[in-house]
C-alpha positions as CSV (number, residue, x, y, z in Angstrom):
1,X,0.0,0.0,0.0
2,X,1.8,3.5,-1.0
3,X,1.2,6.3,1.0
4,X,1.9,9.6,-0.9
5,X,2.7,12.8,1.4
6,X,1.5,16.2,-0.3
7,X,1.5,19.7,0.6
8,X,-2.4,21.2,1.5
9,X,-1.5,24.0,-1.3
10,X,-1.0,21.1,-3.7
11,X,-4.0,19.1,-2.9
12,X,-6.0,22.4,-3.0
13,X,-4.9,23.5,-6.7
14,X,-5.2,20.1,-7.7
15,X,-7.7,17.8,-5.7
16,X,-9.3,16.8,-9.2
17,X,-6.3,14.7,-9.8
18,X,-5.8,13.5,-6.5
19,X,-9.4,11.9,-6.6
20,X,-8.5,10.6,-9.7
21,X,-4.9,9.1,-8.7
22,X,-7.2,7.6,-5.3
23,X,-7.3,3.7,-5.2
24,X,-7.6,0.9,-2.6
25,X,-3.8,0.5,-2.8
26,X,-3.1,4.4,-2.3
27,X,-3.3,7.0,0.8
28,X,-2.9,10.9,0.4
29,X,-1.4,12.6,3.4
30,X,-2.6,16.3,3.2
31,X,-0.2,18.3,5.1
32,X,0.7,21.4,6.8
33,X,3.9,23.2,7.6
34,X,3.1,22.0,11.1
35,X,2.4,18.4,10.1
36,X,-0.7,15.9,8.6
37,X,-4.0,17.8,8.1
38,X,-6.2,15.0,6.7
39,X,-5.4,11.2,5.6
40,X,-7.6,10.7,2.2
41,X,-8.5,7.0,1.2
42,X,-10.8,5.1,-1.2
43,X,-14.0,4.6,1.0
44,X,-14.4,1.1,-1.2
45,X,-14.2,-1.8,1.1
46,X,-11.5,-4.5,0.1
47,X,-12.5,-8.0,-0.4
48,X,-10.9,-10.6,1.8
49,X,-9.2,-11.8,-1.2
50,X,-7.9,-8.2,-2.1
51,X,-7.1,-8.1,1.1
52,X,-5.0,-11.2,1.0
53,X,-3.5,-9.8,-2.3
54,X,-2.1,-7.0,-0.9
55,X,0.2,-9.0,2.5
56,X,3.7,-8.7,1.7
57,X,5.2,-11.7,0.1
58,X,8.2,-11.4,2.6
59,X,6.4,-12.8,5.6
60,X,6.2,-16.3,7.4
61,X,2.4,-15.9,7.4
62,X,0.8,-19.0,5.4
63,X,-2.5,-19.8,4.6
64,X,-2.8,-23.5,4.9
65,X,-5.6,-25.8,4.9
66,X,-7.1,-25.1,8.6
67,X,-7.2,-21.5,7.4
68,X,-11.1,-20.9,6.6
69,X,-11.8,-23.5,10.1
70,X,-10.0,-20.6,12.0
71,X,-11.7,-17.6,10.5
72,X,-15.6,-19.1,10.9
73,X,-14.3,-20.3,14.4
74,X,-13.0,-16.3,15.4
75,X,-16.1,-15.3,13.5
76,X,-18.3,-17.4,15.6
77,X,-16.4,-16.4,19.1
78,X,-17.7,-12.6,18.2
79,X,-20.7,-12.9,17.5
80,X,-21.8,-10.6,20.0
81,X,-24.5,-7.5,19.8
82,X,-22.4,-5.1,19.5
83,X,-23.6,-2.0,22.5
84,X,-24.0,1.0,19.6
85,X,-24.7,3.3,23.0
86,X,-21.0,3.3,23.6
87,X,-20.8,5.3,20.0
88,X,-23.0,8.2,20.4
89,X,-21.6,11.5,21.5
C-alpha cells in the first residue's frame, strides 16, 4: 500500500487529480507546515481476497488448509450484539 505525502496548497490546486490518482492501494497525506492535516483514502471496502492480495510476500504468514476453520471459528467467538450506545456522543 503507498502512501503519498503532499502539501495542503498542492492538494487544493489540484484535488481533481488526486481523486482521480485515489485507489484501494493508495493513501494521500494532506499536510501542513506543522504536520498531517487529513489522511484521504478510497472509501471502497476490500474484499478478503484483495485483502489477501495485498500481505507482503516477505512474511512467514501462510494460509494452509485449517485456514477458513479458524476464520468461521474467530467469527463465531464474536458474534456478540455489539452495545452502539457506547458510540453516540
Amino acid at each position: 500500500m503507498a502512501t503519498i505525502h503532499i502539501s495542503q496548497q498542492e492538494a487544493e490546486r489540484d484535488i481533481s487529480t488526486l481523486l482521480a490518482q485515489l485507489d484501494t492501494n493508495t493513501t494521500f497525506v494532506i499536510e501542513n507546515g506543522l504536520g498531517p492535516v487529513a489522511v484521504l483514502r478510497s472509501a471502497r471496502k476490500l474484499s478478503m481476497r484483495e485483502r489477501i492480495d495485498q500481505l507482503s510476500n516477505d512474511t512467514e504468514a501462510a494460509m494452509d488448509d485449517a485456514f477458513a476453520l479458524d476464520v468461521e471459528a474467530g467469527i463465531a467467538a464474536h458474534r456478540d450484539v455489539l452495545d452502539v450506545e457506547i458510540f453516540k456522543a
